[in-house]
VOPAGU-2260 file (C-alpha; in pm, 1 decimal, decimal comma):
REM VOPAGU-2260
SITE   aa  ch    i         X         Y         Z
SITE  UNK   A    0       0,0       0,0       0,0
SITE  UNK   A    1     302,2     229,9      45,0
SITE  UNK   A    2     398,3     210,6    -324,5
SITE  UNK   A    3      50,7     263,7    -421,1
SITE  UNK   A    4      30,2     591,4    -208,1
SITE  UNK   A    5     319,4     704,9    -341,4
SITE  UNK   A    6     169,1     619,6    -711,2
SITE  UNK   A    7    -143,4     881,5    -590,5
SITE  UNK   A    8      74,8    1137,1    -508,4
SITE  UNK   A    9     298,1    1078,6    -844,1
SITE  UNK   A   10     -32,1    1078,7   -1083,4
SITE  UNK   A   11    -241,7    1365,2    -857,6
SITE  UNK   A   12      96,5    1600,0    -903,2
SITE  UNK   A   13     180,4    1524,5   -1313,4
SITE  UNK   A   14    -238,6    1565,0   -1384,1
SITE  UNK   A   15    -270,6    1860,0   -1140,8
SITE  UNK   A   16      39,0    2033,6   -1303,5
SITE  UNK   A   17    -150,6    1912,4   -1691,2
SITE  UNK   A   18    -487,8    2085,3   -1559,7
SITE  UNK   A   19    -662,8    1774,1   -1613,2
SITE  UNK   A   20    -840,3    1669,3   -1359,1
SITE  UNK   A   21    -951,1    1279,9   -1305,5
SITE  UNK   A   22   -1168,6    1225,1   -1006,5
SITE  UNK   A   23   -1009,2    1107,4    -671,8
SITE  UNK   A   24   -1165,7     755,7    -797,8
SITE  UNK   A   25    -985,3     782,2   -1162,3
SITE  UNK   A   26    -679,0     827,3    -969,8
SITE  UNK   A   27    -679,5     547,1    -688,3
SITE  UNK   A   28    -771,9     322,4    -962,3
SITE  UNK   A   29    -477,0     396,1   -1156,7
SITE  UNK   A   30    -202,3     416,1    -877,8
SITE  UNK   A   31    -354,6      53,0    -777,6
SITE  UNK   A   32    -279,6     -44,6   -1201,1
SITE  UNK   A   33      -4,3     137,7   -1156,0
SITE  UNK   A   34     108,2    -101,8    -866,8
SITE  UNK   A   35     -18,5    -404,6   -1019,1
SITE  UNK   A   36     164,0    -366,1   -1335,1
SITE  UNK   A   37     499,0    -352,4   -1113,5
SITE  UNK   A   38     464,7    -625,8    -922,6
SITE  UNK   A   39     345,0    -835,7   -1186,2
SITE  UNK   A   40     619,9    -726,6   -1408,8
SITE  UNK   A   41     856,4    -924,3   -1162,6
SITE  UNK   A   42     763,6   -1235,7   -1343,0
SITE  UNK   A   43     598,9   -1146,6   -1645,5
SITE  UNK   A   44     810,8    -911,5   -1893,3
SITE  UNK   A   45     529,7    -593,5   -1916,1
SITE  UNK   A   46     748,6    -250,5   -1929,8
SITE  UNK   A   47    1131,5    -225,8   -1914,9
SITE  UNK   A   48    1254,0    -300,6   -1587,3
SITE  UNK   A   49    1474,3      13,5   -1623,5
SITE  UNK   A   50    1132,4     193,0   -1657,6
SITE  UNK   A   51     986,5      80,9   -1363,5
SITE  UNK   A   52    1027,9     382,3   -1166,2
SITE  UNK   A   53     883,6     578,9   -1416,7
SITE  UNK   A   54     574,6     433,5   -1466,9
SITE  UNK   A   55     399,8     697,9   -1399,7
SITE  UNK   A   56     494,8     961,5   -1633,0
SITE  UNK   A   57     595,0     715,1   -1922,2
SITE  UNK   A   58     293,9     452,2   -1902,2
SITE  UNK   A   59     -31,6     564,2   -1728,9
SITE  UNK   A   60     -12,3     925,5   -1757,7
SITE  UNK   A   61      33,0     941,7   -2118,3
SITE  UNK   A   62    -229,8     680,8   -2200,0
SITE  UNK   A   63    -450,2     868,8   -2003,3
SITE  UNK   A   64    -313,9    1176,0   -2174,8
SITE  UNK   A   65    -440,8    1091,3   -2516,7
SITE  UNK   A   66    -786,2    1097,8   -2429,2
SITE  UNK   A   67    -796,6    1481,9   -2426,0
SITE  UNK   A   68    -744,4    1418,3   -2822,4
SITE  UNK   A   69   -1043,5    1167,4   -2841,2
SITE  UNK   A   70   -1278,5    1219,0   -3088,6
SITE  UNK   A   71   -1640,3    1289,7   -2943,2
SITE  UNK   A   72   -1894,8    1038,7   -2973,4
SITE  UNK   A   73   -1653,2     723,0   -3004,0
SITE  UNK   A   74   -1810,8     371,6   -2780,7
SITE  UNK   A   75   -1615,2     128,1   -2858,0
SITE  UNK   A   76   -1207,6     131,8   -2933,7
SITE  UNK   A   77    -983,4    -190,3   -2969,8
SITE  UNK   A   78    -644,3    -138,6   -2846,7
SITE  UNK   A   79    -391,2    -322,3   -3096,7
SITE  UNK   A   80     -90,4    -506,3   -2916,6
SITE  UNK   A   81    -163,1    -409,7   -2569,2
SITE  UNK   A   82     109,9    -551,3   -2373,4
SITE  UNK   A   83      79,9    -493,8   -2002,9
SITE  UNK   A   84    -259,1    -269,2   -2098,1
SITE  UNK   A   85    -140,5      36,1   -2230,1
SITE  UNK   A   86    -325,6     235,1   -2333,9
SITE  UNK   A   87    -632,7      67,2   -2308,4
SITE  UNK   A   88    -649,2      34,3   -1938,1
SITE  UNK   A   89    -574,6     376,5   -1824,5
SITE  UNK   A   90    -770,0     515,5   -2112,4
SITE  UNK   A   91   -1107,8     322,5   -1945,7
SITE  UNK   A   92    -965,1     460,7   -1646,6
SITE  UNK   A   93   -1061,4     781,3   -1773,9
SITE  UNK   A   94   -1317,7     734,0   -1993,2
SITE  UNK   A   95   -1489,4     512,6   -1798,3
SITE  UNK   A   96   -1848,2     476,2   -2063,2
SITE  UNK   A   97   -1643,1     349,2   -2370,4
SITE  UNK   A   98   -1634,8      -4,5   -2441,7
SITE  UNK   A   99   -1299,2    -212,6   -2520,8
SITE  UNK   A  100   -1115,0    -474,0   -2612,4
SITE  UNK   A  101    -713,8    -533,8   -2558,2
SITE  UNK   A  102    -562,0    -752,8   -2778,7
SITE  UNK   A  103    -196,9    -918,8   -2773,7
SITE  UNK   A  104     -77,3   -1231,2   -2907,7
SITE  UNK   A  105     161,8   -1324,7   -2610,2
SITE  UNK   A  106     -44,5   -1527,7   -2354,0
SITE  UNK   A  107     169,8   -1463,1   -2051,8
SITE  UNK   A  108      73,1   -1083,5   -2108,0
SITE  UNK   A  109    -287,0   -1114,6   -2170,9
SITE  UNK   A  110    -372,6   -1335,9   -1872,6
SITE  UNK   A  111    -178,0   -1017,6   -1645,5
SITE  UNK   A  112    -400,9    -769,1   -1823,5
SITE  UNK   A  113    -709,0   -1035,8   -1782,9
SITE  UNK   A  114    -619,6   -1014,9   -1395,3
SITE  UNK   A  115    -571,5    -652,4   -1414,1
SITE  UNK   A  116    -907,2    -627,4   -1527,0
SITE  UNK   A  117   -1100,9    -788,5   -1319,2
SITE  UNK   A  118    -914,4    -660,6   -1073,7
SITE  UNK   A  119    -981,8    -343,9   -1112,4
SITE  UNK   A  120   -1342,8    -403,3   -1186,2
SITE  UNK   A  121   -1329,8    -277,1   -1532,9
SITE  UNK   A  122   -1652,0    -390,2   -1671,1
SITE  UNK   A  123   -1677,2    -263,0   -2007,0
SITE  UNK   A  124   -1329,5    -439,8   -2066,9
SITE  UNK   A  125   -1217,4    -754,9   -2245,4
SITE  UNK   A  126    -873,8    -894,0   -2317,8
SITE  UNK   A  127    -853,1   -1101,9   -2624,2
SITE  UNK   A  128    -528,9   -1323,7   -2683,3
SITE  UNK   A  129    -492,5   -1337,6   -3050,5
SITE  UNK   A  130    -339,1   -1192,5   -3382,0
SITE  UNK   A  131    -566,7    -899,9   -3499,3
SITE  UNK   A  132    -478,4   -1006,9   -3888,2
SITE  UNK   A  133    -596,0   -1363,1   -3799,0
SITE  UNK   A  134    -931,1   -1482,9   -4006,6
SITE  UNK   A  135   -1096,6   -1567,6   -3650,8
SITE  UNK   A  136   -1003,7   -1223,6   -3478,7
SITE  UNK   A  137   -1190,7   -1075,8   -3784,5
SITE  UNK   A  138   -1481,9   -1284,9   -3838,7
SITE  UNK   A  139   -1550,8   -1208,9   -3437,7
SITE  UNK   A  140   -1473,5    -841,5   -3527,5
SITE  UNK   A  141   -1567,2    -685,1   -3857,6
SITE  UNK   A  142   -1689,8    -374,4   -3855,1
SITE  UNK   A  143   -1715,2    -352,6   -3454,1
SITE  UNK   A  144   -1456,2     -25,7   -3352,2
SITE  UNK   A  145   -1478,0     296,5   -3449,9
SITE  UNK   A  146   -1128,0     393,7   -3259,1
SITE  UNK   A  147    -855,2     220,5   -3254,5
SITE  UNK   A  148    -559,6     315,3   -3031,4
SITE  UNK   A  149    -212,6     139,4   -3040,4
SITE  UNK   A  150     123,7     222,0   -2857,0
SITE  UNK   A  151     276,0     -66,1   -3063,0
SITE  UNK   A  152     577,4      13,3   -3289,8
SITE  UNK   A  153     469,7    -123,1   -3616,6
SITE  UNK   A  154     443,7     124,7   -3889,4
SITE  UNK   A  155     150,8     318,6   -3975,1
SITE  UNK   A  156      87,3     111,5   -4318,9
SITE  UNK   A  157      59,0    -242,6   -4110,0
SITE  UNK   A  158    -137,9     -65,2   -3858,0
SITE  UNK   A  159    -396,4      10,0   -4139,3
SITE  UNK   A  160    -393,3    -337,0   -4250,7
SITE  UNK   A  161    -472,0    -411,2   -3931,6
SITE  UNK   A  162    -749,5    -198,4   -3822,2
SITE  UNK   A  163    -948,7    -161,9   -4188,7
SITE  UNK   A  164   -1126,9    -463,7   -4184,3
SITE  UNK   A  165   -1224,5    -464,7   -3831,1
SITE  UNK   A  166   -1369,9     -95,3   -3813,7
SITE  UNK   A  167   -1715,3      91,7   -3863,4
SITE  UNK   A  168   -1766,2     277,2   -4222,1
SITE  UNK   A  169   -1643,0     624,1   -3965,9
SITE  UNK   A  170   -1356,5     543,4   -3726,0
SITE  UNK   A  171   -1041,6     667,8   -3591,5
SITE  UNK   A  172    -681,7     533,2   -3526,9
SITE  UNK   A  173    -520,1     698,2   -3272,9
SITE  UNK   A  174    -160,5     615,1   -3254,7
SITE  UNK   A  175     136,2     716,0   -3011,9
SITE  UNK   A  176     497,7     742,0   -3236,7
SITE  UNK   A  177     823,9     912,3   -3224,8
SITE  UNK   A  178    1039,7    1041,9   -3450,4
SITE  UNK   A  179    1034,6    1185,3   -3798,5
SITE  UNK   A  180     713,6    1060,9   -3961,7
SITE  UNK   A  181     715,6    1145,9   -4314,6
SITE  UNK   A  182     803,6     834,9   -4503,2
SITE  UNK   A  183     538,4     661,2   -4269,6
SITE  UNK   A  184     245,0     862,7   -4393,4
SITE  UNK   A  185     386,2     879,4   -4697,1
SITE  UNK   A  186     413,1     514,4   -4762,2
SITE  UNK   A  187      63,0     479,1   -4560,3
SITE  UNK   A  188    -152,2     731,9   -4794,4
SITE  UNK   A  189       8,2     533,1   -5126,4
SITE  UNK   A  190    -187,9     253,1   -5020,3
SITE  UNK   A  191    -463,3     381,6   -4816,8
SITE  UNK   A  192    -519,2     717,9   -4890,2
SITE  UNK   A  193    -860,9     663,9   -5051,6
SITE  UNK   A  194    -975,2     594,6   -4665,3
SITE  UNK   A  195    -786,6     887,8   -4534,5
SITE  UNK   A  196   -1016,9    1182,9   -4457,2
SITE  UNK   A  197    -812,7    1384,6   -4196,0
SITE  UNK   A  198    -502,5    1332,4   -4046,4
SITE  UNK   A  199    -353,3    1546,8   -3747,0
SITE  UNK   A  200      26,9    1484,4   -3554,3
SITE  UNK   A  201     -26,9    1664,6   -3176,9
SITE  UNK   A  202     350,5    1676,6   -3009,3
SITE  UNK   A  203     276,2    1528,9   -2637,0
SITE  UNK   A  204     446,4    1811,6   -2457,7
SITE  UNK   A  205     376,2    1783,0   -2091,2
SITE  UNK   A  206     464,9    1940,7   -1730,2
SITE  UNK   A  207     756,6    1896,4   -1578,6
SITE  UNK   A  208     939,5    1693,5   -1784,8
SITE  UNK   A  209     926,5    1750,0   -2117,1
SITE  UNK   A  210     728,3    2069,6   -2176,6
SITE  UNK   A  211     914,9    2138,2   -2514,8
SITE  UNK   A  212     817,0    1759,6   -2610,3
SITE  UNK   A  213    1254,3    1656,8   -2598,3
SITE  UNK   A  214    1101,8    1275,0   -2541,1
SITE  UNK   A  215    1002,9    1297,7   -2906,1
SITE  UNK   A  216     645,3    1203,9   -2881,0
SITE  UNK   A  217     335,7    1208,6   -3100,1
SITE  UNK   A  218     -31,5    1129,2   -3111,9
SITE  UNK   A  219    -135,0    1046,3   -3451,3
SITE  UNK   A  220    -481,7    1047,3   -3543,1
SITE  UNK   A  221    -619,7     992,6   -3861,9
SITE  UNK   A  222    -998,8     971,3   -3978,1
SITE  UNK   A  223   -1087,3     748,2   -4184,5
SITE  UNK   A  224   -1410,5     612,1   -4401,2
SITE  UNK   A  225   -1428,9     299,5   -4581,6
């Protein structure tokens, strides 16, 4: 319970110094993740152990971060190789009447986030061990999201691949990257610009640590229409 307190205090200080503003329930629920995640992480390979004391700042505050970009009126998102639950856990956290599903194809890491869940008592979750390109994940799927969110590293063009046949005719991908992203949109509008609509990078600057955004990060999010 120790660590956990001093998870609260972490998370109420970063979102306080953000003005955002979680309830006092938003935030208990994701120091206890928060604490989970670490001690879990002791036998089942979830975040860098070199990044365990920054957990905070580099895993629950910016998934929870990227839901100041969502889109309005999204219900239901699918979170694309979710690890130890990132985004998708701290983004129900948050946004607590959307619908999801967190997929990964290592079993180890979906039966922590399974336990995370129910743990945590988020209802509207569901953890899904699979391969989103397999034919079963997209029988039980077509047409189902209309966000998708990913903090995978595979390029934009395989994330595409991915999430086309498995969203509504409107949906969203929502993607955290880094670095110089030009040959990935480039390379991803040559094949699926006809589904493009919008696209819009947002640098992730935050408070204290990297208020001119020096950790390189991005939220991509593209609209898209089939």
């Amino acid at each position: 319970m120790e660590k956990e307190a001093e998870y609260l205090l972490q998370l109420k200080k970063i979102f306080f110094e953000n003005e955002i503003h979680p309830d006092q329930y938003q935030l208990e629920r994701m120091a206890r993740y928060a604490n989970l995640v670490i001690n879990k992480n002791q036998i089942v390979n979830l975040i860098s152990r070199k990044d365990e004391d920054k957990i905070i700042e580099n895993h629950i505050f910016i998934s929870a971060l990227i839901s100041e970009y969502m889109p309005d009126r999204v219900t239901r998102f699918l979170d694309i190789g979710t690890g130890g639950g990132f985004p998708g856990i701290p983004l129900s956290i948050v946004r607590p009447m959307m619908r999801g599903v967190l997929v990964d194809s290592t079993k180890k890491k979906i039966d922590a986030v399974s336990e995370f869940i129910k743990t945590l008592k988020l209802s509207k979750l569901k953890a899904e061990n699979s391969r989103v390109e397999s034919d079963e994940f997209k029988a039980k799927y077509a047409n189902k999201f209309d966000l998708i969110v990913s903090r995978a590293t595979v390029p934009l063009v395989i994330l595409f691949r991915y999430a086309l046949p498995l969203i509504k005719d409107k949906a969203y991908i929502m993607t955290i990257k880094g670095g110089d992203l030009t040959e990935e949109f480039k390379t991803a509008k040559i094949k699926y610009g006809a589904y493009i609509k919008r696209h819009t990078s947002f640098e992730l600057a935050y408070k204290p640590s990297n208020i001119r955004n020096i950790k390189d990060k991005k939220l991509v999010l593209l609209e898209l229409y089939k």
